[in-house]
N, CA, C and O atoms as CSV, one atom per row, in Angstrom:
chain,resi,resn,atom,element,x,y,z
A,1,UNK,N,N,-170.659,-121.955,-73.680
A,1,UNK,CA,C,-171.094,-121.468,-72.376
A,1,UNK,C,C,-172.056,-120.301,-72.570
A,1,UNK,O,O,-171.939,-119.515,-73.510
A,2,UNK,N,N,-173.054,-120.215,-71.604
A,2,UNK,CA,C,-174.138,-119.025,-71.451
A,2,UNK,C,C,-174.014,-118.236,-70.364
A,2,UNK,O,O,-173.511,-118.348,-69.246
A,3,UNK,N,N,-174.639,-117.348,-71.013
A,3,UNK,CA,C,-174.360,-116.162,-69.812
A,3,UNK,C,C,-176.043,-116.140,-68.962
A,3,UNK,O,O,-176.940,-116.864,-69.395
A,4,UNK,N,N,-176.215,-115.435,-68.028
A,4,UNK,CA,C,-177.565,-115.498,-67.484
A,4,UNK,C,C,-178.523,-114.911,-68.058
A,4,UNK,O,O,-179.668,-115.362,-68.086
A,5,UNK,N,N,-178.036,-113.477,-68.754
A,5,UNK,CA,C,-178.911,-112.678,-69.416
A,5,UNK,C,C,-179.150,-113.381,-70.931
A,5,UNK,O,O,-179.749,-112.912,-71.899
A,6,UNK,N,N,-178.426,-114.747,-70.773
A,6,UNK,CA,C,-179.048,-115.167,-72.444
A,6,UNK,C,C,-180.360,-115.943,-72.229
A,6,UNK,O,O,-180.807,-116.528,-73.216
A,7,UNK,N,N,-181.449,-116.077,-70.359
A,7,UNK,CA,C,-182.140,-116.965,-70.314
A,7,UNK,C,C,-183.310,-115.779,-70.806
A,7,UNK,O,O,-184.290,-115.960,-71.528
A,8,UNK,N,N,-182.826,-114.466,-70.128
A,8,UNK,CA,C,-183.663,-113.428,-70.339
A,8,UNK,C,C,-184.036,-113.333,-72.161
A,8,UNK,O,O,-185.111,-112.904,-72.580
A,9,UNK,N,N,-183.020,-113.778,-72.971
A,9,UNK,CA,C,-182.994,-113.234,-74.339
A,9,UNK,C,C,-184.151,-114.629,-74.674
A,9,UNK,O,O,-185.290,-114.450,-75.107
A,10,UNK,N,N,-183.692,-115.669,-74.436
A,10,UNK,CA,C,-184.704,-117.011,-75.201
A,10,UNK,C,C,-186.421,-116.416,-74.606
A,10,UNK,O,O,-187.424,-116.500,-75.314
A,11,UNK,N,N,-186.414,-116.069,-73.755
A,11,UNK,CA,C,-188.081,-115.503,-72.991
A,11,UNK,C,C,-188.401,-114.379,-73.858
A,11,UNK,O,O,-189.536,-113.902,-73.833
A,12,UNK,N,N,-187.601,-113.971,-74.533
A,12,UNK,CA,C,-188.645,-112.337,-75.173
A,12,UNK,C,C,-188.204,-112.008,-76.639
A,12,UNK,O,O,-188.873,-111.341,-77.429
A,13,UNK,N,N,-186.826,-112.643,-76.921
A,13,UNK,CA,C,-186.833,-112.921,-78.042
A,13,UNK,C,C,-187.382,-113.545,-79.428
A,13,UNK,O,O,-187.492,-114.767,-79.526
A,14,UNK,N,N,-187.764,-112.592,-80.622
A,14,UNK,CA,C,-188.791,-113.527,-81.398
A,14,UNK,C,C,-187.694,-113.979,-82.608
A,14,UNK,O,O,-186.874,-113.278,-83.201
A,15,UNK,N,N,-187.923,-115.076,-82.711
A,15,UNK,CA,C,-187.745,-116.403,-83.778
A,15,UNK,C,C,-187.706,-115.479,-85.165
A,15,UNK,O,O,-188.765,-115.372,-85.784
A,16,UNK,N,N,-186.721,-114.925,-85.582
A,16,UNK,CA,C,-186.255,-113.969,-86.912
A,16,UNK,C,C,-187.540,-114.465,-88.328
A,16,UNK,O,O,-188.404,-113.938,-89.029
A,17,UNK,N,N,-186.872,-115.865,-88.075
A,17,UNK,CA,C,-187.551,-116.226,-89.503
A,17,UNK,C,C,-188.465,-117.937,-89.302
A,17,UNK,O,O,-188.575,-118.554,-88.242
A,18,UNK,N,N,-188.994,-118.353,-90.639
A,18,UNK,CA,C,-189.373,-119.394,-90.320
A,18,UNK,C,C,-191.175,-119.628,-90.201
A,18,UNK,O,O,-191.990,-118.709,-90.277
A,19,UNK,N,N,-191.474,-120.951,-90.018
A,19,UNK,CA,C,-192.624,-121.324,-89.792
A,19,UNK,C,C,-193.355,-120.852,-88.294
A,19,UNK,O,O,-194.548,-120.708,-88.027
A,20,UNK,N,N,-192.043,-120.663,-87.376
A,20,UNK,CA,C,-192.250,-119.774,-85.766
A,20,UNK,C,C,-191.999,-118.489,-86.199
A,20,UNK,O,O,-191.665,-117.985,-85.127
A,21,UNK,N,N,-191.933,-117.723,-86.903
A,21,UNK,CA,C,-191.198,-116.574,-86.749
A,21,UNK,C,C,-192.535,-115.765,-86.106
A,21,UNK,O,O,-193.705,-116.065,-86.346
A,22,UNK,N,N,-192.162,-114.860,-85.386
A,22,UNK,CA,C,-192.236,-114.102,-84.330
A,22,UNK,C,C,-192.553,-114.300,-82.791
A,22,UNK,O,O,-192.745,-113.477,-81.896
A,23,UNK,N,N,-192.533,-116.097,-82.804
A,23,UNK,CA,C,-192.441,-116.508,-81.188
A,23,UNK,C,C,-191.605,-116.323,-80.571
A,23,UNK,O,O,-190.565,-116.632,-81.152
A,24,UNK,N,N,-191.438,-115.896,-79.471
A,24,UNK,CA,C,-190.174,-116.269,-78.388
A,24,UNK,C,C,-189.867,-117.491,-78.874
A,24,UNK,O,O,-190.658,-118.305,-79.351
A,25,UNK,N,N,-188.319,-117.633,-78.697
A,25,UNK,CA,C,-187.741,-118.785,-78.610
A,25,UNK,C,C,-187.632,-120.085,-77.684
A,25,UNK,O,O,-186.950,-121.093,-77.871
A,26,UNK,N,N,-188.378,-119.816,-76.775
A,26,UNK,CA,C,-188.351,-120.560,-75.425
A,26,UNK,C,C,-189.970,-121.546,-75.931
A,26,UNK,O,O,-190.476,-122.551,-75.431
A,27,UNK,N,N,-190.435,-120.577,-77.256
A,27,UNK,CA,C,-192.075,-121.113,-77.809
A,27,UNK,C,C,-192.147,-121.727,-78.812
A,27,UNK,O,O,-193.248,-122.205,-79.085
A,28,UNK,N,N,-191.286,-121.895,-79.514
A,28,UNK,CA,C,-190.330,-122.943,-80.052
A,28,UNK,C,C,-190.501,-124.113,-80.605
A,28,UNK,O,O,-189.375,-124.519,-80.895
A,29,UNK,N,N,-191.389,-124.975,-80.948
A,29,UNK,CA,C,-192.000,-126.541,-80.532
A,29,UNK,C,C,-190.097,-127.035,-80.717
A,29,UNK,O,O,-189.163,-126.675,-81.434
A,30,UNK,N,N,-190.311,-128.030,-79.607
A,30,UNK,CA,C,-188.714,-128.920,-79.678
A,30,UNK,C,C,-188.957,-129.993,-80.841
A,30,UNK,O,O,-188.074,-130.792,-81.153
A,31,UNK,N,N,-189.922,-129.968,-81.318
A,31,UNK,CA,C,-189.457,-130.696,-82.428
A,31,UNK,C,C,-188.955,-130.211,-83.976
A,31,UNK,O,O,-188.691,-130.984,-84.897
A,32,UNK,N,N,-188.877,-128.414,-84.031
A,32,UNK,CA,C,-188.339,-127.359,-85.083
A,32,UNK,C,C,-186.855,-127.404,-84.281
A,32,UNK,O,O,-185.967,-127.151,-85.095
A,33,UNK,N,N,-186.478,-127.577,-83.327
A,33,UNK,CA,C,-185.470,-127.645,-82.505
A,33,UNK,C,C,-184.750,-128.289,-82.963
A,33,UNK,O,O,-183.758,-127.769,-83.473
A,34,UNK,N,N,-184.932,-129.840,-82.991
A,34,UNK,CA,C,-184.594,-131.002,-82.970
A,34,UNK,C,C,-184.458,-131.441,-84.985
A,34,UNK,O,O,-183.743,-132.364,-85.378
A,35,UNK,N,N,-185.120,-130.738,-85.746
A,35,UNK,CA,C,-184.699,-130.239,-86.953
A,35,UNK,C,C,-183.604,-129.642,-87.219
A,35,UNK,O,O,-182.886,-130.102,-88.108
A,36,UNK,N,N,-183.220,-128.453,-86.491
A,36,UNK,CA,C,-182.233,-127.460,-86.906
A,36,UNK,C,C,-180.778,-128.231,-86.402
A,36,UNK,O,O,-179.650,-128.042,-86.858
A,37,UNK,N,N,-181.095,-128.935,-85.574
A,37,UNK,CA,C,-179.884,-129.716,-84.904
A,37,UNK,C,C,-179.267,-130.268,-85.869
A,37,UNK,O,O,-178.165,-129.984,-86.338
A,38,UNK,N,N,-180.342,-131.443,-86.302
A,38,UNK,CA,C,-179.879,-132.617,-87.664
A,38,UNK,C,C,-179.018,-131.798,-89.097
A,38,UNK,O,O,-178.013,-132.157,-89.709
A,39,UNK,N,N,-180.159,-130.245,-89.326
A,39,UNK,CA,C,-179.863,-129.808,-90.585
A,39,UNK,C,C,-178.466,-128.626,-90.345
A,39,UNK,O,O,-177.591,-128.352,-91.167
A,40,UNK,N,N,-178.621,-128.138,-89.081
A,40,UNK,CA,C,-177.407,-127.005,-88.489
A,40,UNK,C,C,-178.214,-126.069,-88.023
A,40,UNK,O,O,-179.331,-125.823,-88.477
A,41,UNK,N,N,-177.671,-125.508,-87.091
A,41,UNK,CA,C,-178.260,-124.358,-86.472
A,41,UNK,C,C,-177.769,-123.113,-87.456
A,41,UNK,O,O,-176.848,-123.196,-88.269
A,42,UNK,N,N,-178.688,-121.796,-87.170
A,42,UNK,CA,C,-177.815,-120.573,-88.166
A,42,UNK,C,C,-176.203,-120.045,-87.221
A,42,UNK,O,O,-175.864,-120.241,-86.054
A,43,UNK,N,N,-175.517,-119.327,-88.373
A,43,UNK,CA,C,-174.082,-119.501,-87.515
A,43,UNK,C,C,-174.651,-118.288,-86.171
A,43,UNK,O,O,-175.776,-117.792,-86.113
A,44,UNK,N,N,-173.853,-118.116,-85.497
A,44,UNK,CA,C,-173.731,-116.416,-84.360
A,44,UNK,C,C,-174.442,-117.082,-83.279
A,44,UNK,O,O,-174.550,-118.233,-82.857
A,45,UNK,N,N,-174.979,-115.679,-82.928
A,45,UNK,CA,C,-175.668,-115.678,-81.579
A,45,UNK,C,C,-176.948,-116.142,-81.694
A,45,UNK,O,O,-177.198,-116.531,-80.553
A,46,UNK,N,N,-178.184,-116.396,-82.562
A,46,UNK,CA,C,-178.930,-116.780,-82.941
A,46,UNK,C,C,-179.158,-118.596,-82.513
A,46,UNK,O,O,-179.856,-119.221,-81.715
A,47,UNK,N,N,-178.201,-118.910,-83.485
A,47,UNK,CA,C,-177.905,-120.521,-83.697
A,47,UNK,C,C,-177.592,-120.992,-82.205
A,47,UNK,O,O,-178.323,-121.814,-81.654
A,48,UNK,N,N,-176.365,-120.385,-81.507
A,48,UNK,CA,C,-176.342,-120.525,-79.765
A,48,UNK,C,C,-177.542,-120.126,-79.009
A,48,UNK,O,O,-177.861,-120.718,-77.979
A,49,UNK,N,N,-178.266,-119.066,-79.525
A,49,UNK,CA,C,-179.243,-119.560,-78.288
A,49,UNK,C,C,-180.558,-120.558,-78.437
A,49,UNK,O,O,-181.321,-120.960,-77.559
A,50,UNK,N,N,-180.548,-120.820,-79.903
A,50,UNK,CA,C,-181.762,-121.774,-80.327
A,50,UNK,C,C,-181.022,-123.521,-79.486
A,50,UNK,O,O,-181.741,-124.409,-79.029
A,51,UNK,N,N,-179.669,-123.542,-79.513
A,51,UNK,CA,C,-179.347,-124.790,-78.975
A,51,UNK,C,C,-179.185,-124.657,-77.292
A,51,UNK,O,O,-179.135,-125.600,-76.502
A,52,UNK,N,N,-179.127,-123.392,-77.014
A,52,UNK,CA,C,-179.454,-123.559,-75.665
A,52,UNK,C,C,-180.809,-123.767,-75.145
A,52,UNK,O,O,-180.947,-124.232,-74.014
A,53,UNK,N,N,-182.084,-123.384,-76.060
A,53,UNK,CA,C,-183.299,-123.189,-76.292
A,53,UNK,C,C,-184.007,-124.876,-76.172
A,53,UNK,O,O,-185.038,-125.183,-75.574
A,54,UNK,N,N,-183.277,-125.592,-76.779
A,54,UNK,CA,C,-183.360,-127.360,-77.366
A,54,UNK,C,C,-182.837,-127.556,-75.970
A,54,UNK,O,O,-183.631,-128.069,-75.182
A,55,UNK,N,N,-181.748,-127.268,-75.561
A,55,UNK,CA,C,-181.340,-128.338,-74.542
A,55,UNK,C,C,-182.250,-128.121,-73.051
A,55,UNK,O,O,-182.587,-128.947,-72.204
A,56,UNK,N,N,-182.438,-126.881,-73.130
A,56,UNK,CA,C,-183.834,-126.567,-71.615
A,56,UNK,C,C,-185.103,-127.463,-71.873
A,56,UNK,O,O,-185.872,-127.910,-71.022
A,57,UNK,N,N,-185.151,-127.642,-73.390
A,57,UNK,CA,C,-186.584,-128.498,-73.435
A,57,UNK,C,C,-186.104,-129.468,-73.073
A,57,UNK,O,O,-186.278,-129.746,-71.887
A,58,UNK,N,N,-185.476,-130.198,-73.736
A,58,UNK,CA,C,-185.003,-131.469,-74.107
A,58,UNK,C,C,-185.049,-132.215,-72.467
A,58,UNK,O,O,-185.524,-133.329,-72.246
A,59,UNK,N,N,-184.418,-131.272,-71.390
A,59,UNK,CA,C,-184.145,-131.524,-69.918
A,59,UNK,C,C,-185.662,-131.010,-69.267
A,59,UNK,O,O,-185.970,-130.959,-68.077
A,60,UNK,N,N,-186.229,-130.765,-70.082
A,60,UNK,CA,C,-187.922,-130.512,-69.319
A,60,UNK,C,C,-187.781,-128.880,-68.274
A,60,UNK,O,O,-188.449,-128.673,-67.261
A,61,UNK,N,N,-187.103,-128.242,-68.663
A,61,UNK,CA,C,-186.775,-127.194,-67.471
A,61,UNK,C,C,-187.316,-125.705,-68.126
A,61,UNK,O,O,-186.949,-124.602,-67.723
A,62,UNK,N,N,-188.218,-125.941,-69.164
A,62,UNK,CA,C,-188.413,-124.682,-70.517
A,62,UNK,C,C,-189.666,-123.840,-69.116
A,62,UNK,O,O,-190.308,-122.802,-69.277
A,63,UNK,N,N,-189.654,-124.443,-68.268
A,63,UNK,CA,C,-190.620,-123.921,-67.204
A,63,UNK,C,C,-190.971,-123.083,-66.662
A,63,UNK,O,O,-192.044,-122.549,-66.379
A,64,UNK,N,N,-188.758,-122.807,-66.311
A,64,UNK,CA,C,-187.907,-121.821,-65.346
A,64,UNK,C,C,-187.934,-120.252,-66.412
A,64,UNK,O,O,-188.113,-119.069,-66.121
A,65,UNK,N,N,-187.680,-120.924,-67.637
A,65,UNK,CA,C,-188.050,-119.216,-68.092
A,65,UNK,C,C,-189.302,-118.416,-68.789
A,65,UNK,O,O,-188.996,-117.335,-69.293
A,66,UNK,N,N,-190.646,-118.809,-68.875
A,66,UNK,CA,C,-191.690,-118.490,-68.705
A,66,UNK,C,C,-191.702,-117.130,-67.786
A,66,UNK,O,O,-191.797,-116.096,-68.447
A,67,UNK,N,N,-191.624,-116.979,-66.423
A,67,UNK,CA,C,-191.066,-116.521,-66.055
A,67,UNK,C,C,-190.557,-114.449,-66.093
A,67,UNK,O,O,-190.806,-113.288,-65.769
A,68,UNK,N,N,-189.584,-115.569,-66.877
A,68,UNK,CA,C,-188.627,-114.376,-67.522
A,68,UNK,C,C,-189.175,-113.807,-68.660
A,68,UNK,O,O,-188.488,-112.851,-69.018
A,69,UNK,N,N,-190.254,-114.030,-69.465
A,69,UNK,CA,C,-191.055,-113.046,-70.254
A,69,UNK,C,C,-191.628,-111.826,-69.597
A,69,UNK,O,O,-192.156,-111.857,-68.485
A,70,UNK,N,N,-191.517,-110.890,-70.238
A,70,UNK,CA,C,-191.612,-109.680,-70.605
A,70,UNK,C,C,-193.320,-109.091,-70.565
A,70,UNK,O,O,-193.873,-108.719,-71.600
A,71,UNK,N,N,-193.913,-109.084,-69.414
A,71,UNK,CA,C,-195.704,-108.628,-69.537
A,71,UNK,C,C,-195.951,-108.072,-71.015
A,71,UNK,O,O,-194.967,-107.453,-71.419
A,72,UNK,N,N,-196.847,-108.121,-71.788
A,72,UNK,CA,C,-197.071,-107.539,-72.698
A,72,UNK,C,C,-198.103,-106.361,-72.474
A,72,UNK,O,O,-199.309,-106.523,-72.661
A,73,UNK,N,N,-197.603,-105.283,-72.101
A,73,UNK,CA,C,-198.675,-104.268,-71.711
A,73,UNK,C,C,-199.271,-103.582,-72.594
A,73,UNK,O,O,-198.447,-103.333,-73.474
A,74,UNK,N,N,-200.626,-102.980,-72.922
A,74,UNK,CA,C,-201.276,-102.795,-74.114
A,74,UNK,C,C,-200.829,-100.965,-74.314
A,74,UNK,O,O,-201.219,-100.338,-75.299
């Protein structure tokens, strides 16, 4: 289960490590998604929100948190 403020975390949160690393997670391509699934997600809070991250794409709804990013003010 998710909490609301975890839609806020996938919008501004950057991707630790990796071939994405420093995208938001919501920026993601679902097909690095759809990798981590097959191979495992990382354990914690990380790994939960990358599969909550997959399942908003997956349902076409990655729309609703756009959104919820964070202006980048200079």
């Amino acid at each position: 289960m998710f909490e609301k403020e975890d839609l806020v975390t996938i919008a501004n949160m950057a991707m630790p490590f990796g071939k994405y690393q420093g995208r938001p997670l919501i920026d993601v391509p679902e097909e690095y998604l759809l990798w981590f699934e097959k191979k495992g997600f990382p354990e914690g809070k990380l790994g939960m929100l990358m599969q909550l991250t997959l399942e908003i794409k997956v349902n076409g709804q990655d729309e609703i948190i756009q959104p919820l990013k964070k202006a980048n003010k200079p």
